[in-house]
Structures are given as C-alpha cells and as structure tokens.
C-alpha positions in Angstrom: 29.7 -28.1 -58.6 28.7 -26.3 -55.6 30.2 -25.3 -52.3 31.9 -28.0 -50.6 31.7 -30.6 -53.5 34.6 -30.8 -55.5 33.3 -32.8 -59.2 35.9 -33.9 -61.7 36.2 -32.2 -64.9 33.6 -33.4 -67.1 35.4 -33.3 -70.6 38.1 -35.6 -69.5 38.7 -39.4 -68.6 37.6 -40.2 -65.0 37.0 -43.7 -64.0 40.4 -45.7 -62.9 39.7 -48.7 -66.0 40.0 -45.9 -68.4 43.3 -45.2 -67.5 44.8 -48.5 -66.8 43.0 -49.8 -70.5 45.0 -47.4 -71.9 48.3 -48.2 -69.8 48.1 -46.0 -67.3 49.1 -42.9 -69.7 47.8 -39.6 -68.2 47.6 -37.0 -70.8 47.2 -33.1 -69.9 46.4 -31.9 -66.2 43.1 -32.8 -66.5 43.5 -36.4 -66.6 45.8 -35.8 -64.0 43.3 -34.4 -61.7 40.8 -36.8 -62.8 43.0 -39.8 -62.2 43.8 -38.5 -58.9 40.2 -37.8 -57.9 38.7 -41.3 -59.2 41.8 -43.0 -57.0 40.9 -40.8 -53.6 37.0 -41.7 -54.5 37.9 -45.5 -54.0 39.7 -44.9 -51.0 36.8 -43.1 -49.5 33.9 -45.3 -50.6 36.2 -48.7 -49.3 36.6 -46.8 -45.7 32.6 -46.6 -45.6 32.4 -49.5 -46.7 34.1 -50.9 -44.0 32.3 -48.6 -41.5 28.9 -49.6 -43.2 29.8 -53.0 -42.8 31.1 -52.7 -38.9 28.1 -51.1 -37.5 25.0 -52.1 -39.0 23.0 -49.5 -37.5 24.6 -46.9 -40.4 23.3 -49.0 -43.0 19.3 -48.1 -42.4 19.2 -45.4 -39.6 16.5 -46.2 -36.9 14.1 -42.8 -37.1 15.8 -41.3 -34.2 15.5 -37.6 -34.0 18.2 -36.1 -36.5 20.1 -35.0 -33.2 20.7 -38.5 -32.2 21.4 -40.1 -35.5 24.1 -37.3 -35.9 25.6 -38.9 -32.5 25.5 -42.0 -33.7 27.1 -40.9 -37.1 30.1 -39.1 -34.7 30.4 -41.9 -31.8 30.7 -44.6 -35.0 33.6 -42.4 -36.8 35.3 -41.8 -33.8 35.8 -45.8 -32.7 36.5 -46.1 -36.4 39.3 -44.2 -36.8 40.6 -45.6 -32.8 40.8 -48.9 -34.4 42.1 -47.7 -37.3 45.2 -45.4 -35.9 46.1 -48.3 -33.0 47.3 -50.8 -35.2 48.4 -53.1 -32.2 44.3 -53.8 -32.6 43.7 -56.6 -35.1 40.6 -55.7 -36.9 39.5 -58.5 -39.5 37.0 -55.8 -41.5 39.9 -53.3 -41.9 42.8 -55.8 -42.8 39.9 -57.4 -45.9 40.0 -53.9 -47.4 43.4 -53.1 -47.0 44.2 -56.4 -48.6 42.1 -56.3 -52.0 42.4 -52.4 -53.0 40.0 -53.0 -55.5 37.4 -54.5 -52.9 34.6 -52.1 -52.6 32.2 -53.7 -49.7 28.8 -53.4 -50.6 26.6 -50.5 -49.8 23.6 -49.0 -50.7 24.1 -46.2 -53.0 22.3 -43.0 -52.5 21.5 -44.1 -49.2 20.8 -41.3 -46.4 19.1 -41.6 -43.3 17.2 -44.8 -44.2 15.8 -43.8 -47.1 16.9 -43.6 -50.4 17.5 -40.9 -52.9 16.3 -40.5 -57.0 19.1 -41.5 -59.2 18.5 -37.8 -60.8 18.7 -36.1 -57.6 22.2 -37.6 -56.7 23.7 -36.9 -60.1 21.9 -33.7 -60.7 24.0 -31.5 -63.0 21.3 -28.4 -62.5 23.3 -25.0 -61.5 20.5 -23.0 -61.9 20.0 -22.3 -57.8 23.5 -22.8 -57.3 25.5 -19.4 -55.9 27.2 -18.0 -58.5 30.0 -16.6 -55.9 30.3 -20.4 -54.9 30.3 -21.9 -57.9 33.2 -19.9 -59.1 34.9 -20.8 -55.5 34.7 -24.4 -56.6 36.2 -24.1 -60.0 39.1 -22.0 -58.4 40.1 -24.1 -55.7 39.7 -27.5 -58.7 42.2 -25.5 -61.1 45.0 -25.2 -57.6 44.8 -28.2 -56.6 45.2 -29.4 -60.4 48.2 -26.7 -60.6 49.5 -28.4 -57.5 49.3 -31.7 -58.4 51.3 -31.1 -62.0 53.9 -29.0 -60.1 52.7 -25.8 -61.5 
C-alpha cells in the first residue's frame, strides 16, 4: 500500500471465482470491498485491453524520449475515450468487450515502456521505504470507501 495505490485487504477473499463458487455470498465489509475492488479491476484491465489491442504502438513502446511516449500515451486515451462516449461510432474492438464481460484481451503483464518488469517487483509487498504518513493515508481512505460501500 502506498500513495496512490489502493490494494485489497489481504486477509479476505479477493478474486471474483471465489465469490461466485461460493454463490455470490459476501460475508463482512471486507469481502464487500474486496468483491467490489476485484469487479472494478476487470473493468479496468478489459478497457486496456481494448486500448492495447487498438493501437499497437502501446503494446512495446518505440524508445522515444519519455516526453513523446507520454504524448503518445495522452493522444491514444484521448481518441479512446472519443470513440468510446460517441456511441453513434460503431467500434468493432469496444462492442467484443462489452459483449463477453468476462473477455479479458490479451496483454502483456508487467509490461511498461517496452520492457518488462520482475514478477517480485510488481507484487512487492516490502513497506520498509514506504512513507509512514502515506501509508496510513491509504489505509484511511480503504476503510471510507469500505464504510461507504456497506452504507456505514
């Protein structure tokens, strides 16, 4: 947990199967938050999916200078969400997703800036040089939003 990244709570049931193997029953707000969390995760990793899959050029970054990759990054997400908020435009990637919920489109995981990252690096649980002041931020703002979303 650090500043800006919001990770479930760990002593609880995450991943979507879990829940639906045991009927969909969410027991205690943690599960709730979880559940809730795992769902939005899909949703995000199927939208870059289809961006991924719509302009190739994300998928293995030419060594540009950082400046211009980061204008590629913005000029890709901005014709992204045009297509995506003008529905009058038929877009065949979009509609595939949108279709199969459960469709995640292939993508490279760990992926940034055309080159790829140690397994232990992304899921690196190591607080040690993490901000103490943050850190506590994070948990905070987890246990609101879990407030919020059991109507405390």
């Amino acid at each position: 947990m650090q500043r800006g990244y919001l990770k479930p709570y760990s002593d609880t049931r995450y991943h979507l199967p879990d829940f639906e193997r045991a009927s969909g029953t969410v027991r205690g707000r943690k599960e709730m938050f979880n559940k809730r969390h795992s769902s939005l995760r899909g949703v995000i990793e199927r939208t870059f999916g289809v961006w991924k899959k719509k302009w190739v050029i994300l998928r293995d970054m030419p060594s540009y200078p950082f400046q211009k990759q980061v204008y590629i990054v913005v000029a890709t997400m901005a014709l992204h969400n045009f297509i995506r908020r003008h529905s009058s435009q038929s877009d065949t990637d979009f509609s595939m997703a949108d279709n199969d919920e459960l469709n995640i489109l292939e993508q490279p995981t760990g992926h940034v800036g055309g080159h790829s990252l140690p397994e232990e690096d992304i899921e690196s649980n190591d607080f040690e040089d993490q901000d103490a002041d943050s850190l506590a931020d994070m948990i905070a703002l987890r246990e609101s939003i879990t407030d919020a979303i059991c109507g405390y």
